[in-house]
CHARMM internal coordinates of N, CA and C (Angstrom, degrees):
IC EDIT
DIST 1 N 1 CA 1.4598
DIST 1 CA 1 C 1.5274
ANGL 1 N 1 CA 1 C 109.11
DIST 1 C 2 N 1.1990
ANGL 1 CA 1 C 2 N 125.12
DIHE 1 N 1 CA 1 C 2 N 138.02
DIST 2 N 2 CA 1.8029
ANGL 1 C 2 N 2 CA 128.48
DIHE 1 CA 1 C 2 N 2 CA 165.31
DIST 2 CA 2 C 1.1804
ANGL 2 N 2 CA 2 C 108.10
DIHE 1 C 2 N 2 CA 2 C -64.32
DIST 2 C 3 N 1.7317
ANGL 2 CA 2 C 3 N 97.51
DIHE 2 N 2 CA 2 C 3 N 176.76
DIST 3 N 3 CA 1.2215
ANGL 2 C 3 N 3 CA 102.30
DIHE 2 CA 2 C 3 N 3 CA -176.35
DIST 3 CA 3 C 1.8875
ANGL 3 N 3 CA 3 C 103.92
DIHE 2 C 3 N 3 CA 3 C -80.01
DIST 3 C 4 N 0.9210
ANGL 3 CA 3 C 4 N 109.18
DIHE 3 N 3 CA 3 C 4 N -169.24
DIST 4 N 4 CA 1.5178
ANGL 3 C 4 N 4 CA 121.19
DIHE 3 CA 3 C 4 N 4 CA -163.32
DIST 4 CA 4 C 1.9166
ANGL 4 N 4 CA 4 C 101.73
DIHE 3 C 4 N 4 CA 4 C -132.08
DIST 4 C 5 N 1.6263
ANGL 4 CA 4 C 5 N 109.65
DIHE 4 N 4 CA 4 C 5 N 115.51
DIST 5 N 5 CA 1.4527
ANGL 4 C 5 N 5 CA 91.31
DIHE 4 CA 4 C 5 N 5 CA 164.03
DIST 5 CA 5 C 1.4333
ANGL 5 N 5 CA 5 C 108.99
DIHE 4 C 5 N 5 CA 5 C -131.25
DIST 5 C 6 N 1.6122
ANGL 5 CA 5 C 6 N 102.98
DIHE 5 N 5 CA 5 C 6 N 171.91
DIST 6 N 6 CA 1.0344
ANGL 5 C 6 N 6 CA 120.93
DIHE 5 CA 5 C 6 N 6 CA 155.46
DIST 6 CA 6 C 1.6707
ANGL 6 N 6 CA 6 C 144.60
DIHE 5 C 6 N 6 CA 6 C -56.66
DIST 6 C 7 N 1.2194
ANGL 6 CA 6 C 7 N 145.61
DIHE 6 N 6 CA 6 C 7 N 150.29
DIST 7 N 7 CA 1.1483
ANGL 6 C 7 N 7 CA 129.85
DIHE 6 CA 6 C 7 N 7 CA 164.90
DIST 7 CA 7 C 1.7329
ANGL 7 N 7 CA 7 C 110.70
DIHE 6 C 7 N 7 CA 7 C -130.63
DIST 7 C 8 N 1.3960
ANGL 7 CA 7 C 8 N 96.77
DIHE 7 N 7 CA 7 C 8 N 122.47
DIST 8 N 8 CA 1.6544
ANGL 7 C 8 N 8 CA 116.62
DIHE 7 CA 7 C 8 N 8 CA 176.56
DIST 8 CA 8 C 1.3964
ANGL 8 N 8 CA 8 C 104.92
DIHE 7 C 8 N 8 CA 8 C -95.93
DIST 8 C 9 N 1.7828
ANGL 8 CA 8 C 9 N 102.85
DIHE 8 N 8 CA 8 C 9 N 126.52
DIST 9 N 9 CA 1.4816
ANGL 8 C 9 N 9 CA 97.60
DIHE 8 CA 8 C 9 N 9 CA 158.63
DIST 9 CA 9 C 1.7405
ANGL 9 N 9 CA 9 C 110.87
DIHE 8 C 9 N 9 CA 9 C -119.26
DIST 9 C 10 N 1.4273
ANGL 9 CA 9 C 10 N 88.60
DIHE 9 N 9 CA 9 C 10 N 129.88
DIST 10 N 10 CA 2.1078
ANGL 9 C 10 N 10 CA 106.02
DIHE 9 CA 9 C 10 N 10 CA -162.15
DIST 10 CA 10 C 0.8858
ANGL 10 N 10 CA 10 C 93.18
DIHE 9 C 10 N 10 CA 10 C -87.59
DIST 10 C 11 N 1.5562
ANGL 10 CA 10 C 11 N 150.31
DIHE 10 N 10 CA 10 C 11 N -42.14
DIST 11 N 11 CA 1.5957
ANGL 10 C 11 N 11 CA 136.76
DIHE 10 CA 10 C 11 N 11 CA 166.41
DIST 11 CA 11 C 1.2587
ANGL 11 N 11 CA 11 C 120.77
DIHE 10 C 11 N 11 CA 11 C -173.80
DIST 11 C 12 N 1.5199
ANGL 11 CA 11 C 12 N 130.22
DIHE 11 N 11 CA 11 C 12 N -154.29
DIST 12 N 12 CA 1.4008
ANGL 11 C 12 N 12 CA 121.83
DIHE 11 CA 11 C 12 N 12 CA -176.29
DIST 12 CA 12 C 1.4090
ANGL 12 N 12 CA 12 C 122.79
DIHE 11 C 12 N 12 CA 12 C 173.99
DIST 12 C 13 N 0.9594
ANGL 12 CA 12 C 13 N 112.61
DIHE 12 N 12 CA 12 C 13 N 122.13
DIST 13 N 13 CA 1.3830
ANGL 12 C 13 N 13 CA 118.77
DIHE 12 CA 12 C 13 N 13 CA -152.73
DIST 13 CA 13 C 2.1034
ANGL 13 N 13 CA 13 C 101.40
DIHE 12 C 13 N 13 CA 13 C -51.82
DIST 13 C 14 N 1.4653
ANGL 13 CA 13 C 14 N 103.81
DIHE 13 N 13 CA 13 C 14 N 152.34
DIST 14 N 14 CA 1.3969
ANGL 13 C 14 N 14 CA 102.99
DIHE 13 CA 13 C 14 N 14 CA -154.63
DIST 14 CA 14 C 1.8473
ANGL 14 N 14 CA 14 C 88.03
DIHE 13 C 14 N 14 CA 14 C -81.67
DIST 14 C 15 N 0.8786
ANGL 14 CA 14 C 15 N 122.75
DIHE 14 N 14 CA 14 C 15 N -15.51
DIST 15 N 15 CA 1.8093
ANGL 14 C 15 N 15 CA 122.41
DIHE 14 CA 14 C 15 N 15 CA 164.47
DIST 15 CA 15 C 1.3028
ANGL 15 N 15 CA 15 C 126.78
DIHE 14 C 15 N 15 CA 15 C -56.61
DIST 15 C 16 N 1.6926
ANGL 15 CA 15 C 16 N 92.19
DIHE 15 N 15 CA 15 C 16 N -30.30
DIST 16 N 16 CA 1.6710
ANGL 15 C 16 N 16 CA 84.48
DIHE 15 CA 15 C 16 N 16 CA -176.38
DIST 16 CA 16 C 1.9761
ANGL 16 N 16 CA 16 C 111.92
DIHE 15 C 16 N 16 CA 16 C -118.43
DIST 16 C 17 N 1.6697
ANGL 16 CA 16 C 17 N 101.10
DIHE 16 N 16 CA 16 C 17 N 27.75
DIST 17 N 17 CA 1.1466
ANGL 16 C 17 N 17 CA 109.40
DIHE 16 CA 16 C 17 N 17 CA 174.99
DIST 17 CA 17 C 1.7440
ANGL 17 N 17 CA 17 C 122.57
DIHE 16 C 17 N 17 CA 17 C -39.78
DIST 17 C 18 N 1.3558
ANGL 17 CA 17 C 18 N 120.23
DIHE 17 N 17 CA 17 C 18 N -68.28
DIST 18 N 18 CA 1.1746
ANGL 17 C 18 N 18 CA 139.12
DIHE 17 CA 17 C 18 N 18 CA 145.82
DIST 18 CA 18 C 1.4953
ANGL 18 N 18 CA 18 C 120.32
DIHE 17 C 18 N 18 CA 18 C 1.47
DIST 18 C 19 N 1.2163
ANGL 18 CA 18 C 19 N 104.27
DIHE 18 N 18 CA 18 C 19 N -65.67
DIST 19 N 19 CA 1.7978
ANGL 18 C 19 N 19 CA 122.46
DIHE 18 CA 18 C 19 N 19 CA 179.24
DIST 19 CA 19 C 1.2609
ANGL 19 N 19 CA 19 C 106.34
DIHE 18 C 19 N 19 CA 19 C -83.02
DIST 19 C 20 N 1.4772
ANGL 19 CA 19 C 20 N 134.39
DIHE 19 N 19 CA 19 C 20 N -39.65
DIST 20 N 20 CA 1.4467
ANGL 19 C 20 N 20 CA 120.73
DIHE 19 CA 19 C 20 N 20 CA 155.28
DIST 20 CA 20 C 1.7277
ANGL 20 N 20 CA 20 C 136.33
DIHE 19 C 20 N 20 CA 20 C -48.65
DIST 20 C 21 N 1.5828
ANGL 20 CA 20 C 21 N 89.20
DIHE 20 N 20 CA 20 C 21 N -34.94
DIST 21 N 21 CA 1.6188
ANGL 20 C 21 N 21 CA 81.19
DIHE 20 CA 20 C 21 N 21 CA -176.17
DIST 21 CA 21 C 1.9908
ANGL 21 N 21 CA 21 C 103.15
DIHE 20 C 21 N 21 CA 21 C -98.97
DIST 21 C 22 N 1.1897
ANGL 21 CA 21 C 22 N 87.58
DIHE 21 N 21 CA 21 C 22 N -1.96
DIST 22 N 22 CA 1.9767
ANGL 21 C 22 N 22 CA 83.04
DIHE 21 CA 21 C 22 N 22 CA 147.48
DIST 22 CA 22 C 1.6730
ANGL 22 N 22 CA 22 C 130.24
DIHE 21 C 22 N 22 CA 22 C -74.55
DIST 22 C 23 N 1.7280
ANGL 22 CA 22 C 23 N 88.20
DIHE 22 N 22 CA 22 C 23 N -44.92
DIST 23 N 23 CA 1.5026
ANGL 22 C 23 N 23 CA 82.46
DIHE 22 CA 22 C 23 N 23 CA -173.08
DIST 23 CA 23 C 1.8504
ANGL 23 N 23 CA 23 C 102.23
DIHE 22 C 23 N 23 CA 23 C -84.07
DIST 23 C 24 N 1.1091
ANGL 23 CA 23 C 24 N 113.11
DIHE 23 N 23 CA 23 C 24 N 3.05
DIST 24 N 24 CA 1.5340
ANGL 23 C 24 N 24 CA 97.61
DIHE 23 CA 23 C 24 N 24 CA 168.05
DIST 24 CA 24 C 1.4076
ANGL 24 N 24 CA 24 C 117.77
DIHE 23 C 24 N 24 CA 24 C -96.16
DIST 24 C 25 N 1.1534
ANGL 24 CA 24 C 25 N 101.60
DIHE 24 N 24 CA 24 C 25 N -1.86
DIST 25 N 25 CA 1.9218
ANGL 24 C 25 N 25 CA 98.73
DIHE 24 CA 24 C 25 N 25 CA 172.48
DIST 25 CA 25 C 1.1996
ANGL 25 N 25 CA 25 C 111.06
DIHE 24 C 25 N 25 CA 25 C -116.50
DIST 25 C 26 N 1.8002
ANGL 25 CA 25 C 26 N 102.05
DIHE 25 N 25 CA 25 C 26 N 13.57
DIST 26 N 26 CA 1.8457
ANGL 25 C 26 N 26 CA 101.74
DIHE 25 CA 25 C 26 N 26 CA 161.74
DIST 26 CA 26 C 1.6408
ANGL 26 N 26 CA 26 C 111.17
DIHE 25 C 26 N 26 CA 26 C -100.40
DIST 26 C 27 N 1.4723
ANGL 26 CA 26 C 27 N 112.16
DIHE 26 N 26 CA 26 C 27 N -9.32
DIST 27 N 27 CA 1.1302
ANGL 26 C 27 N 27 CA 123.53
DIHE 26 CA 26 C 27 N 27 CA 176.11
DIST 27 CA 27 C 1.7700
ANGL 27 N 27 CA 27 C 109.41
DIHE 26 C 27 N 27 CA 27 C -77.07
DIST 27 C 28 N 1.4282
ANGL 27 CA 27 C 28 N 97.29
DIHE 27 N 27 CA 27 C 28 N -53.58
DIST 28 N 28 CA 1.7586
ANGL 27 C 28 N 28 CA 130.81
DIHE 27 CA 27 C 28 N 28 CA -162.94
DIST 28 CA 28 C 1.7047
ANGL 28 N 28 CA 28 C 103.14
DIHE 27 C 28 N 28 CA 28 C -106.52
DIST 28 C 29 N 1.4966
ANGL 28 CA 28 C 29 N 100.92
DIHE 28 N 28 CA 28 C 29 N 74.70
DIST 29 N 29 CA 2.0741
ANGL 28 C 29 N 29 CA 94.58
DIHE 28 CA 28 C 29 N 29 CA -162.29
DIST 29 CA 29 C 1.7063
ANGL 29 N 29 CA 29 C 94.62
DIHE 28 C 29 N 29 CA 29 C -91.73
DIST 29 C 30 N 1.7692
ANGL 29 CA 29 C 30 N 117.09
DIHE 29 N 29 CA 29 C 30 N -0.68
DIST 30 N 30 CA 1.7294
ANGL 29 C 30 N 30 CA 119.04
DIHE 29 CA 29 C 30 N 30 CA 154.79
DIST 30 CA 30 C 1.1830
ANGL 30 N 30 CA 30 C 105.42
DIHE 29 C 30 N 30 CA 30 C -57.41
DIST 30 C 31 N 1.4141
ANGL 30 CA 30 C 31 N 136.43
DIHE 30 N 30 CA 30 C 31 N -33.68
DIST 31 N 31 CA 1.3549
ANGL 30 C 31 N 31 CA 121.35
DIHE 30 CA 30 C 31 N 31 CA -176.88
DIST 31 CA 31 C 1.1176
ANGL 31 N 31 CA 31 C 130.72
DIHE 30 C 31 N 31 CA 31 C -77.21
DIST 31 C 32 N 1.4836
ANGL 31 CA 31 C 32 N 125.10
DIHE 31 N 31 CA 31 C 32 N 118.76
DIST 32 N 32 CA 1.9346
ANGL 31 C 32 N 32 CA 113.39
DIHE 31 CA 31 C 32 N 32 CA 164.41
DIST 32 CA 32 C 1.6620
ANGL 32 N 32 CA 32 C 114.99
DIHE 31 C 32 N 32 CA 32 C -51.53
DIST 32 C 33 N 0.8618
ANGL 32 CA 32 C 33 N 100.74
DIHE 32 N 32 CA 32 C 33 N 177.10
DIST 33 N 33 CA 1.4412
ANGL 32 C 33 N 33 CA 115.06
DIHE 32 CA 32 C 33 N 33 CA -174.34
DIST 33 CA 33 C 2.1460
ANGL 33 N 33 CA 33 C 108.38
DIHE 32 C 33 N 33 CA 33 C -73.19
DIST 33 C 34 N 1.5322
ANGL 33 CA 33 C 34 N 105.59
DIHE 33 N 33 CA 33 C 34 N -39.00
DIST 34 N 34 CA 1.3271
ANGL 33 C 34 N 34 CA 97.75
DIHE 33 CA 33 C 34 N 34 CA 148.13
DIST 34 CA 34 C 1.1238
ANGL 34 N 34 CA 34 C 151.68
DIHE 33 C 34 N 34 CA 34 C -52.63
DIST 34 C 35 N 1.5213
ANGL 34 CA 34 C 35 N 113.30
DIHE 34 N 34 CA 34 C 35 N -46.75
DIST 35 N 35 CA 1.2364
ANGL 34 C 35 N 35 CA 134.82
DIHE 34 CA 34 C 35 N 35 CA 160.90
DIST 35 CA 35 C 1.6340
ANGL 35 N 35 CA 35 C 115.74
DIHE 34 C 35 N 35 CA 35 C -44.00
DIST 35 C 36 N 1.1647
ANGL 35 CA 35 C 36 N 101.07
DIHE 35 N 35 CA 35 C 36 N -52.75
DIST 36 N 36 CA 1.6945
ANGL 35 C 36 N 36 CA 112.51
DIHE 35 CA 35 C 36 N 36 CA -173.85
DIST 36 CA 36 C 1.8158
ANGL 36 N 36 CA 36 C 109.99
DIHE 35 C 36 N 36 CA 36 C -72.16
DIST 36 C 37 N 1.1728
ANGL 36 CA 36 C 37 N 100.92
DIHE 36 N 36 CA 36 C 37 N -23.06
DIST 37 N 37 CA 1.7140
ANGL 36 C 37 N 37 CA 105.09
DIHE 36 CA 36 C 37 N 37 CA 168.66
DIST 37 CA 37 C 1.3009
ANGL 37 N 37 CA 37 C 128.30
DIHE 36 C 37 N 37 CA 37 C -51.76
DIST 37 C 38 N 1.7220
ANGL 37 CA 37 C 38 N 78.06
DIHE 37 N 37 CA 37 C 38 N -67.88
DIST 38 N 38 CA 1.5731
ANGL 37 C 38 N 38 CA 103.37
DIHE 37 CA 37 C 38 N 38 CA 177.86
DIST 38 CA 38 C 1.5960
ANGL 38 N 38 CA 38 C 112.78
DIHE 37 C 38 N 38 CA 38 C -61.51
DIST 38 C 39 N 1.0946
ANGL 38 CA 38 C 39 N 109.94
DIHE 38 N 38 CA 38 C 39 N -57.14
DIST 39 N 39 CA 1.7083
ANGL 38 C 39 N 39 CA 100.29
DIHE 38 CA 38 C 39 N 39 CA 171.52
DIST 39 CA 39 C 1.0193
ANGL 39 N 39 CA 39 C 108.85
DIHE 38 C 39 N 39 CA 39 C -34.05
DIST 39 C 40 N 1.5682
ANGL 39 CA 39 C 40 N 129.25
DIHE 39 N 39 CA 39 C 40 N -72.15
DIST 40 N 40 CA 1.3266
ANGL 39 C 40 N 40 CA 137.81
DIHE 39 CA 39 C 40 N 40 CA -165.91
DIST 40 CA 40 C 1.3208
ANGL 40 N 40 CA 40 C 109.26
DIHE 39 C 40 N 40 CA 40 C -52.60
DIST 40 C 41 N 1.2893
ANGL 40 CA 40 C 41 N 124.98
DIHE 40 N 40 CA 40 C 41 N -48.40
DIST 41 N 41 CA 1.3775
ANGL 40 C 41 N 41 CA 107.68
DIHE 40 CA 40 C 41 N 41 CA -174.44
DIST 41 CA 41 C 2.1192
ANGL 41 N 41 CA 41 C 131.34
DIHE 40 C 41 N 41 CA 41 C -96.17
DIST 41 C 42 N 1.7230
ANGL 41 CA 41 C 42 N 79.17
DIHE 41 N 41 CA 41 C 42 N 13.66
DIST 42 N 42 CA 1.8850
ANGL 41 C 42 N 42 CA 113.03
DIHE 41 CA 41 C 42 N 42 CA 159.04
DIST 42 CA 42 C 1.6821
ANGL 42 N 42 CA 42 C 109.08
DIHE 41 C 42 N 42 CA 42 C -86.24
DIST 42 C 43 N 0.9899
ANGL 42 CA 42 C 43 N 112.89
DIHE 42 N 42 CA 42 C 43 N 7.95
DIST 43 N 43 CA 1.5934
ANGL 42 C 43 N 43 CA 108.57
DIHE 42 CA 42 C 43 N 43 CA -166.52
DIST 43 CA 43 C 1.2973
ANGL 43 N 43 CA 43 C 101.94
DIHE 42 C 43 N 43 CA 43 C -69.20
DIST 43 C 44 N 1.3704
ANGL 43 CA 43 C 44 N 139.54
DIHE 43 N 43 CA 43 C 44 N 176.45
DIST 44 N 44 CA 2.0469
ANGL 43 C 44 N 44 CA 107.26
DIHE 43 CA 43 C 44 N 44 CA -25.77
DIST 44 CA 44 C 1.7497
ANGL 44 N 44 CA 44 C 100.46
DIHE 43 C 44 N 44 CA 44 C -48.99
DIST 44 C 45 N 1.2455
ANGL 44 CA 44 C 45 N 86.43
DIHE 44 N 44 CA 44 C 45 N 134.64
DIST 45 N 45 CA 2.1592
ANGL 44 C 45 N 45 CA 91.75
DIHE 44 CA 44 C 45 N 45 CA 165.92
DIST 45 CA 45 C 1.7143
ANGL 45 N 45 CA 45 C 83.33
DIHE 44 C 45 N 45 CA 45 C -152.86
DIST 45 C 46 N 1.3927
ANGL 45 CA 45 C 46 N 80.99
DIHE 45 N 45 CA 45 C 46 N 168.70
DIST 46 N 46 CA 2.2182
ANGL 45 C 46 N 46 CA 93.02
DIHE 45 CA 45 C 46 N 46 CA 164.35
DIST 46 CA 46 C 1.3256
ANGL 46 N 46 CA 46 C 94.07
DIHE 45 C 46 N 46 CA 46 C -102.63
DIST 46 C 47 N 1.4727
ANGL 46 CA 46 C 47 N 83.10
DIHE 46 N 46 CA 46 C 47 N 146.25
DIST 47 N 47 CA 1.5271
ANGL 46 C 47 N 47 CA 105.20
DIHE 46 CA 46 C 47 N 47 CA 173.31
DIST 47 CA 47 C 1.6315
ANGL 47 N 47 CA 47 C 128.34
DIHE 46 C 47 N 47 CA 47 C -99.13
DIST 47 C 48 N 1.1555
ANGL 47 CA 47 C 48 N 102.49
DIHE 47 N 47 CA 47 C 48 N -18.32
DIST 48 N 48 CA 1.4781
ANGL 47 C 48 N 48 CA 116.79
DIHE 47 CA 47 C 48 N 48 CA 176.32
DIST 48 CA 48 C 1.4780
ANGL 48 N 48 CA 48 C 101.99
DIHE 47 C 48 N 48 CA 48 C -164.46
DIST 48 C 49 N 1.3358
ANGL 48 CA 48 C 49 N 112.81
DIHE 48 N 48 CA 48 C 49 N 160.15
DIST 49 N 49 CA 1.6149
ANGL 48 C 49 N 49 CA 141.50
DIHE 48 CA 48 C 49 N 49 CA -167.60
DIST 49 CA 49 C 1.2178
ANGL 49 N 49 CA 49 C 107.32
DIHE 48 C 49 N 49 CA 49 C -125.79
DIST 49 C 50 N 1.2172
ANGL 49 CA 49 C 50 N 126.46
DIHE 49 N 49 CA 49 C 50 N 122.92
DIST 50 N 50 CA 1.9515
ANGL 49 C 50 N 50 CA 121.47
DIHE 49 CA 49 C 50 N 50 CA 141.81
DIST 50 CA 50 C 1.7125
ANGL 50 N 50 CA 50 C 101.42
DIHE 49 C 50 N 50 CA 50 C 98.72
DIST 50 C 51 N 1.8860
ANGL 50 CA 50 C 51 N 125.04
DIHE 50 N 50 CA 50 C 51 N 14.27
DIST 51 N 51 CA 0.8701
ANGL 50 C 51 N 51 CA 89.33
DIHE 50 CA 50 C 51 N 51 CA 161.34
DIST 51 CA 51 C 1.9972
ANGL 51 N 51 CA 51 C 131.43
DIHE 50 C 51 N 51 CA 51 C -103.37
DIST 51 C 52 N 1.4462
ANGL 51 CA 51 C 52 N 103.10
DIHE 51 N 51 CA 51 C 52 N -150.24
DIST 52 N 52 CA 1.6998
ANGL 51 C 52 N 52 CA 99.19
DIHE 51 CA 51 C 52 N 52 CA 173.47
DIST 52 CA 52 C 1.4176
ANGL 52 N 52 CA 52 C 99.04
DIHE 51 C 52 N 52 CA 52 C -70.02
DIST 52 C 53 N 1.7553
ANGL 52 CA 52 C 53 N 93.56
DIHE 52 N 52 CA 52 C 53 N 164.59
DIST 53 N 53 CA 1.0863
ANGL 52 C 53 N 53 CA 109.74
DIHE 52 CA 52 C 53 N 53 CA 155.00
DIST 53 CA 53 C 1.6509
ANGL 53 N 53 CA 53 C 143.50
DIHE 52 C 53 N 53 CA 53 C -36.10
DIST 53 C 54 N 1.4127
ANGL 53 CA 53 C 54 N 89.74
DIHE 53 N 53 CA 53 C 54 N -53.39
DIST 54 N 54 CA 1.6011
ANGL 53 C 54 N 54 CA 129.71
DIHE 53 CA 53 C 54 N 54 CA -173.42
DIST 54 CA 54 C 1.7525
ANGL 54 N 54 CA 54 C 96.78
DIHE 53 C 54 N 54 CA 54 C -66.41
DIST 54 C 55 N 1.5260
ANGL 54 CA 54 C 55 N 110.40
DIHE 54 N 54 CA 54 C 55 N -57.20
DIST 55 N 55 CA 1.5729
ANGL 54 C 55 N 55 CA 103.78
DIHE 54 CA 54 C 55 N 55 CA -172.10
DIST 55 CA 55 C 1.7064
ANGL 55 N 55 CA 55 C 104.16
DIHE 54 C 55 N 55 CA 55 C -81.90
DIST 55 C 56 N 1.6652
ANGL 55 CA 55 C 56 N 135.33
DIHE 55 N 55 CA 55 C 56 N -31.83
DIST 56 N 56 CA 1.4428
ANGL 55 C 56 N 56 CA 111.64
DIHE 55 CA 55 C 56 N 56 CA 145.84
DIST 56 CA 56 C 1.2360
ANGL 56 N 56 CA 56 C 138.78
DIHE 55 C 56 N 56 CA 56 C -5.21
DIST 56 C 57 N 2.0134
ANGL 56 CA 56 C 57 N 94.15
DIHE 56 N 56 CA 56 C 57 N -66.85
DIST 57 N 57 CA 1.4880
ANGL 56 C 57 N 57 CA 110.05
DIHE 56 CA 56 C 57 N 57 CA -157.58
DIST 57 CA 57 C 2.0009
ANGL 57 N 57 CA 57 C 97.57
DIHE 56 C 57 N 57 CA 57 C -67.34
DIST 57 C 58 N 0.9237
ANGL 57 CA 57 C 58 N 108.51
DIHE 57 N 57 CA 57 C 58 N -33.59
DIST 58 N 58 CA 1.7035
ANGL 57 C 58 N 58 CA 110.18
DIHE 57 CA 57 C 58 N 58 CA -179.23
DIST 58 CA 58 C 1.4146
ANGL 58 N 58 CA 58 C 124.46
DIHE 57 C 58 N 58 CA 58 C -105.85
DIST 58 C 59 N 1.5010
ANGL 58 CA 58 C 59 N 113.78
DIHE 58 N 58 CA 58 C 59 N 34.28
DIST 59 N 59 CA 1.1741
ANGL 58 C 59 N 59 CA 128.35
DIHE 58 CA 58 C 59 N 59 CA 165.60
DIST 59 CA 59 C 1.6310
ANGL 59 N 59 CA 59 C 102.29
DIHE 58 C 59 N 59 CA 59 C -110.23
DIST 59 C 60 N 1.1467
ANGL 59 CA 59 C 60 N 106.72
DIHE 59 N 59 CA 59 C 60 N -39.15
DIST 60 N 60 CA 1.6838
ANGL 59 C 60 N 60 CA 116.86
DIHE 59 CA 59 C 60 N 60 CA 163.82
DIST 60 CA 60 C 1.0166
ANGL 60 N 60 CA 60 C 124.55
DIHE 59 C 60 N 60 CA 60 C -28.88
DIST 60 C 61 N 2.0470
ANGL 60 CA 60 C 61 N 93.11
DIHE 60 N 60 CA 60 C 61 N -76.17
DIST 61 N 61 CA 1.1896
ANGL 60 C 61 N 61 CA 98.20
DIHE 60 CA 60 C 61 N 61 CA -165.51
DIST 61 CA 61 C 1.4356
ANGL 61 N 61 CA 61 C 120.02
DIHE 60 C 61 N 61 CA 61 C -76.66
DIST 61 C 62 N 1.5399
ANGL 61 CA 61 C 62 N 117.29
DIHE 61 N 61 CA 61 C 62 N -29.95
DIST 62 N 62 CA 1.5794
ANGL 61 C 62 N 62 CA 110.68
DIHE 61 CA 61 C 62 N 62 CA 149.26
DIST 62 CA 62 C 1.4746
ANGL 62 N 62 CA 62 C 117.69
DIHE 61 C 62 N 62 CA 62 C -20.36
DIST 62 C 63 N 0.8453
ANGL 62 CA 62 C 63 N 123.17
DIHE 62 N 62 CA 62 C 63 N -68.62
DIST 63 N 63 CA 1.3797
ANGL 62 C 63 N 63 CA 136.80
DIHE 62 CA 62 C 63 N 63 CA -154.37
DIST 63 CA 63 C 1.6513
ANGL 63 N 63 CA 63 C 110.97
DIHE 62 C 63 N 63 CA 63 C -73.19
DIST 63 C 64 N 1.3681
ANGL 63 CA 63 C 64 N 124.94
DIHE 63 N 63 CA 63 C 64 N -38.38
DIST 64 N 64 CA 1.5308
ANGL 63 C 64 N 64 CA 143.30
DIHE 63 CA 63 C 64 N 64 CA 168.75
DIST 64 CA 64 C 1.7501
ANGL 64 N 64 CA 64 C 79.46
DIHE 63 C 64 N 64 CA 64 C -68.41
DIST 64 C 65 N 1.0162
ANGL 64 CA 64 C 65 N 127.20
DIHE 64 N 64 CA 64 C 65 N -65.01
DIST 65 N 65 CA 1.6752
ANGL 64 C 65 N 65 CA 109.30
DIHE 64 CA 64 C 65 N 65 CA -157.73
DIST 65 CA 65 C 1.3344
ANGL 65 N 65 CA 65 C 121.63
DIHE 64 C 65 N 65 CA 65 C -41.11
DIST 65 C 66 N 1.4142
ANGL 65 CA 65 C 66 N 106.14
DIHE 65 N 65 CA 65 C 66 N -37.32
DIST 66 N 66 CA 1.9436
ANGL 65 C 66 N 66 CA 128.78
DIHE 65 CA 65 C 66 N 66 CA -170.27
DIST 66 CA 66 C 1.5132
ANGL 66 N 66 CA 66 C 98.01
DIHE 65 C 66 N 66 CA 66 C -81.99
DIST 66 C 67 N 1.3638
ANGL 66 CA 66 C 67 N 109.33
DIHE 66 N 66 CA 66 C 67 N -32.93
DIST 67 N 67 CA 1.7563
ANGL 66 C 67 N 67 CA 76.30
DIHE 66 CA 66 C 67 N 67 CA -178.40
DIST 67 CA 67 C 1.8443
ANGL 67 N 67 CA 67 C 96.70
DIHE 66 C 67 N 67 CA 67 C 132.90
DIST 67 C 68 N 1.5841
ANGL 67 CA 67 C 68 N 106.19
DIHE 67 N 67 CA 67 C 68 N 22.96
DIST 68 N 68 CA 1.7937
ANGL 67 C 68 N 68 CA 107.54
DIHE 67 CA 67 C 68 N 68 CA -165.40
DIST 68 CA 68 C 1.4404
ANGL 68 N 68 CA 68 C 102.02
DIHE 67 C 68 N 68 CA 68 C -128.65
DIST 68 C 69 N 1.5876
ANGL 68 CA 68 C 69 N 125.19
DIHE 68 N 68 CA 68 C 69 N 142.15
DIST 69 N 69 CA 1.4968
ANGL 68 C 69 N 69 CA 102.95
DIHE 68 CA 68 C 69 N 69 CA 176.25
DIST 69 CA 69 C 1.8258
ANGL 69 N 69 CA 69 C 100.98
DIHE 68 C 69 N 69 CA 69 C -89.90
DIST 69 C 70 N 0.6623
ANGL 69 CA 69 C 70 N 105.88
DIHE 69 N 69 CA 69 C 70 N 170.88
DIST 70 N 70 CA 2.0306
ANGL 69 C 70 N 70 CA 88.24
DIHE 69 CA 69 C 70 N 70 CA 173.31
DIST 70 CA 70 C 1.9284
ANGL 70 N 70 CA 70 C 90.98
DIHE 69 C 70 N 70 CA 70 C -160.50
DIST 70 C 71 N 1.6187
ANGL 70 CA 70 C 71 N 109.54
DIHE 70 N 70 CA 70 C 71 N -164.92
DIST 71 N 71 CA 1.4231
ANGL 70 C 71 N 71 CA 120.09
DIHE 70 CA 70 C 71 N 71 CA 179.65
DIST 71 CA 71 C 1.0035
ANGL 71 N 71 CA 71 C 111.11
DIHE 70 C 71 N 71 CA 71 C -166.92
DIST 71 C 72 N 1.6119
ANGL 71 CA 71 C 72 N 125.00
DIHE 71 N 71 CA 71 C 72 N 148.30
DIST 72 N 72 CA 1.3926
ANGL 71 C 72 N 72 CA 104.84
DIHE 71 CA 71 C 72 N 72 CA 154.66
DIST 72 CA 72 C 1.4959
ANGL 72 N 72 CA 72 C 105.07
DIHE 71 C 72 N 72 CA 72 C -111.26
DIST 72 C 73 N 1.4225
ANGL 72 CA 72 C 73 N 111.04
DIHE 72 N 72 CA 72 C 73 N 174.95
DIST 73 N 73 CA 1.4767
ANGL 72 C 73 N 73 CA 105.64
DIHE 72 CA 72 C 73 N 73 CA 175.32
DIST 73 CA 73 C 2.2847
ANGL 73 N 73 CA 73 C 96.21
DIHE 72 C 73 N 73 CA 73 C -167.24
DIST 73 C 74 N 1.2665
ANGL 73 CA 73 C 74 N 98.70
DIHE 73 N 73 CA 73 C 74 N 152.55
DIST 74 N 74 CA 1.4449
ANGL 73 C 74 N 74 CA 108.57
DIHE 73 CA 73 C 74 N 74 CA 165.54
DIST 74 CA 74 C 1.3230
ANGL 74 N 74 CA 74 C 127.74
DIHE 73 C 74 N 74 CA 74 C -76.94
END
COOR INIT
IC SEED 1 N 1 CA 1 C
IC BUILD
C-alpha cells in the first residue's frame, strides 16, 4: 500500500469562493452544501485524510486552478 496524504486548503481568493466550495464537495460528496461552506470559509483546515498520492496531486491542482492555495502533505 502507499503512503497516504492529506490535503490542506491555506486559502482562496474571495472571487473564487463559489468554485471552491464546489470543488470541495466534489472531493467531500459527505458534505452538504453547509458543511462545505463553513469548512471553506474556516480555512486553512484539511480537507480530506488518507488519500493517494496521485489523487492529492489533483485535488490541488484543481483547487490552485479556481483561485485557492491548498497542499498536500503526509
Amino acid at each position: 500500500m502507499g503512503a497516504a496524504f492529506d490535503i490542506r486548503l491555506l486559502s482562496f481568493e474571495a472571487s473564487s469562493k463559489i468554485k471552491v466550495i464546489k470543488e470541495v464537495r466534489s472531493f467531500c460528496s459527505y458534505l452538504g452544501l453547509k458543511e462545505a461552506k463553513e469548512l471553506v470559509e474556516n480555512s486553512p483546515c484539511v480537507l480530506k485524510v488518507g488519500v493517494s498520492k496521485e489523487e492529492a496531486e489533483e485535488m490541488v491542482e484543481k483547487l490552485k486552478a479556481i483561485g485557492a492555495k491548498a497542499l498536500s502533505f503526509m
